[in-house]
N, C-alpha and C positions, 0 to 999 in steps of 0.2 A: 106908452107905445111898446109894444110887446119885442123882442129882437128875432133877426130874421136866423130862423134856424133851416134855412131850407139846403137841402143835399149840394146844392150848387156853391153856396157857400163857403159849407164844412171844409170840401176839398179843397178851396183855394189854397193855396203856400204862400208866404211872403217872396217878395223876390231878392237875389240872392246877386251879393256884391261880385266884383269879378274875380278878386280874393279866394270868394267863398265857392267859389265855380273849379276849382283845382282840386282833380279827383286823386283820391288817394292810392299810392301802388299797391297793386298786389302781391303775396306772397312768393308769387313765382317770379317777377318782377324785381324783388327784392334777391332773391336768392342767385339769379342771373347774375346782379349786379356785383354782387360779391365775388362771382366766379370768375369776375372779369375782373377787377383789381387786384384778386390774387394772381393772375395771370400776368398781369401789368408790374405788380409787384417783383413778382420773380426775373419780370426780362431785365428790370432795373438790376435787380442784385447780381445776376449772371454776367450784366454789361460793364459795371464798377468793377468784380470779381476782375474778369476778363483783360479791365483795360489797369488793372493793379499789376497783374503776371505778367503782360507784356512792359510795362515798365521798368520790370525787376529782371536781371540779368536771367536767361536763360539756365535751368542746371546742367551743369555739365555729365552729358550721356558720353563720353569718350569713353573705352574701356580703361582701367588705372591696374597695374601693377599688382598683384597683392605679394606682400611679405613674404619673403618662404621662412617656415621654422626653420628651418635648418639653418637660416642663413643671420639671422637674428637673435640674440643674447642667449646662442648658443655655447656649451662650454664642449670643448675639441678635448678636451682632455683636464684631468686634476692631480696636479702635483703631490703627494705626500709624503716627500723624502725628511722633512721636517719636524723636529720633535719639538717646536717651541712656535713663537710669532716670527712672521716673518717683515723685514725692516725696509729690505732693497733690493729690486730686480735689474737686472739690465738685461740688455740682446746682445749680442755678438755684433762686430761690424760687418758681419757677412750674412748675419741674420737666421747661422743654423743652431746655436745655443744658446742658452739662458742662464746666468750666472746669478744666483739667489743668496743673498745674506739672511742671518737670523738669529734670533735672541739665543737660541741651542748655540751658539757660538760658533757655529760652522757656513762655510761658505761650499751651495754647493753645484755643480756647473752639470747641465742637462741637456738633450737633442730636443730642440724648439719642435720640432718634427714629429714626437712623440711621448716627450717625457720621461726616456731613457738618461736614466743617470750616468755621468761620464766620467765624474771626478769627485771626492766631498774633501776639503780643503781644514783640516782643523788644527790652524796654528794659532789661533786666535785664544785669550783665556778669558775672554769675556765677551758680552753679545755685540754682533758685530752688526754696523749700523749703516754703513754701507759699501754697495761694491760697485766697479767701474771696468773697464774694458778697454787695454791699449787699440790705438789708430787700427794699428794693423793685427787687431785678434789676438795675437798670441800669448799677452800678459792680461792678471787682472789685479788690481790696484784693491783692498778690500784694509775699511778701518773700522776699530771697537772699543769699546768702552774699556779696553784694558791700554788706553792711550799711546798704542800703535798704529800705524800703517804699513801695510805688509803689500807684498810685490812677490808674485810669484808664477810660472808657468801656469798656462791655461788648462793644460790638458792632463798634467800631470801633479800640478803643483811643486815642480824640481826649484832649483836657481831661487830659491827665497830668498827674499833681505826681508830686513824687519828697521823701517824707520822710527827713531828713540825723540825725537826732538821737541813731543812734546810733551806737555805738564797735566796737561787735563784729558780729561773723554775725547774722542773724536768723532767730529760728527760728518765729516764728507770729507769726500777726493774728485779732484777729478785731474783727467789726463790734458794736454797741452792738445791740441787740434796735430803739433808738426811731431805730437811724442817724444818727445823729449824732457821735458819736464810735468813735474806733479806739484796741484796744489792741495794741500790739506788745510781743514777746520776745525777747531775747538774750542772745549769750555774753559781753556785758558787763554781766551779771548784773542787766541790768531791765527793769520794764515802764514803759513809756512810752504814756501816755494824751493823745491828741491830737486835736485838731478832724478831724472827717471832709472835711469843705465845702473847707479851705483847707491845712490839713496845720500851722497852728497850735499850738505844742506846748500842751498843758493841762498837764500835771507827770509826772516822774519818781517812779516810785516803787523803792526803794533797798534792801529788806527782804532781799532772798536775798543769800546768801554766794557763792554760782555761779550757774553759766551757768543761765538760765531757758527752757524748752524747750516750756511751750505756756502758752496762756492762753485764758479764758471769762469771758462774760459772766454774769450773772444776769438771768431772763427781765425784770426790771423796772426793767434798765441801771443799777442803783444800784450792784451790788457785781463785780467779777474775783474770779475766781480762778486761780493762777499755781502751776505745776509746774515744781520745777529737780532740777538735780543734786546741789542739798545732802539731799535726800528730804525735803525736804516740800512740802505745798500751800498755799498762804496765802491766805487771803481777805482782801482791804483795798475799804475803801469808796472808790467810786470819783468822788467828789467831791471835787475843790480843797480846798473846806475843811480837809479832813479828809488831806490828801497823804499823808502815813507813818502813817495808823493800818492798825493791822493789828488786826484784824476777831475770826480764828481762823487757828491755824496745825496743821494736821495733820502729825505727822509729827515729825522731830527740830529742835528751832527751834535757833539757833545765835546767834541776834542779840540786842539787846539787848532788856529788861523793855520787854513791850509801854506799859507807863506811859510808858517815855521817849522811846517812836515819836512824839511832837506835840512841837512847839519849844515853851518856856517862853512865855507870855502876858504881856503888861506889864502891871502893874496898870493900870488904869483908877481917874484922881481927877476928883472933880468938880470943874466948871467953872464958873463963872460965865459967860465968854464962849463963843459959840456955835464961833468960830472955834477955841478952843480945844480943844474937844470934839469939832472936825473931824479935826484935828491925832491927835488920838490915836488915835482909831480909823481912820487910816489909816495910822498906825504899826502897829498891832494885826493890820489885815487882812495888808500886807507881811508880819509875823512867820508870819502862818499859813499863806500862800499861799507859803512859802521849800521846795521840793521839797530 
């Protein structure tokens, strides 16, 4: 039997699942589609962006201040009175001069105002390491490695003394707060506390094991305190009475049981005679006033 080839046939098509019934997009269709998720896209990253900034403090738009040159790590003026390094500055207590030590071995006192030279102080014979400035201006207290300390008018350099008392280099002074007294430092490991007025020694004090390299007062002149190279700071009361007490000692102490920093006391017996109850306590005062 022959097969049926007739036109009606031919054309037939199978028929087609519901799968297979899903037309395919077109072109344009496609390209739409894209333009809308990048759209979709970017509202997301502008919305994160967005809700990021408002999380995060605000910058601050206030206007701020700016720097004036002039007003900032400006120099007013430069000193060059100086033939060498220089060691120690001080101000005046009234704040119109400047009193400059230096390895030239001169001390030299200038108008803070201008850098007008006013005085150059050269009794020093070796460099002088530092200078200081009485309470009231008018003296300045200036010691050197030629193991003096020297006191002399501010303005002129008149009325000099020259303190002897010690053995080594000198490395600081400073004035008493009430000026009256000076204490000095050195590399013959001590502080020497002495009349301001006359250069009168008042006492040695002996506590560091080395060189002693600065020294301060306390604002109510009763107590120093003293910086060396054995690393520590010592505070000692700065009254005769009291010579070798040491107060507190910061630092690594190396000396002996502060208990044994005061000389032994002599007893004290009663007396019947007056003269003899003189007698002893002025053996007593000699024991405690022995630096």
């Amino acid at each position: 039997m022959s097969e049926d080839l007739s036109p009606s046939h031919l054309s037939h098509k199978p028929e087609q699942s519901d799968n297979q019934l899903t037309s395919h997009p077109s072109r344009r269709t496609v390209l739409a589609g894209l333009i809308g998720l990048t759209l979709i896209g970017g509202g997301i990253t502008w919305f994160a962006t967005s809700s990021c900034s408002s999380s995060s403090p605000a910058p601050d738009t206030t206007p701020s201040a700016v720097p004036n040159a002039s007003l900032t790590s400006t120099t007013l003026y430069t000193y060059h009175g100086h033939a060498n390094g220089i060691t120690s500055v001080a101000w005046s207590p009234e704040g119109k001069h400047i009193a400059s030590g230096s390895a030239d071995k001169t001390v030299q006192v200038w108008d803070a105002a201008n850098g007008h030279n006013v005085y150059t102080y050269k009794g020093h014979g070796d460099q002088v390491w530092s200078v200081a400035w009485s309470p009231d201006g008018k003296r300045i207290v200036s010691v050197s490695w030629d193991q003096t300390v020297q006191v002399w008018n501010a303005t002129d350099g008149s009325d000099a003394y020259i303190y002897k008392g010690h053995t080594g280099k000198v490395t600081s002074a400073a004035w008493s707060p009430d000026g009256k007294r000076i204490a000095s430092a050195s590399w013959d490991k001590t502080v020497q506390v002495w009349n301001a007025t006359d250069g009168s020694n008042a006492y040695t004090y002996k506590g560091h094991p080395d060189i002693v390299n600065s020294v301060a007062w306390s604002p109510d002149s009763k107590r120093i305190a003293s910086g060396s190279e054995d690393q520590t700071v010592q505070v000692l009361a700065a009254t005769p009475i009291l010579t070798r007490a040491i107060l507190m000692s910061y630092g690594r102490w190396h000396g002996p049981p502060i208990a044994s920093a005061l000389p032994p006391a002599p007893r004290i017996r009663r007396h019947r005679s007056g003269m003899q109850l003189m007698a002893a306590m002025s053996i007593l005062t000699r024991a405690i006033l022995i630096s």
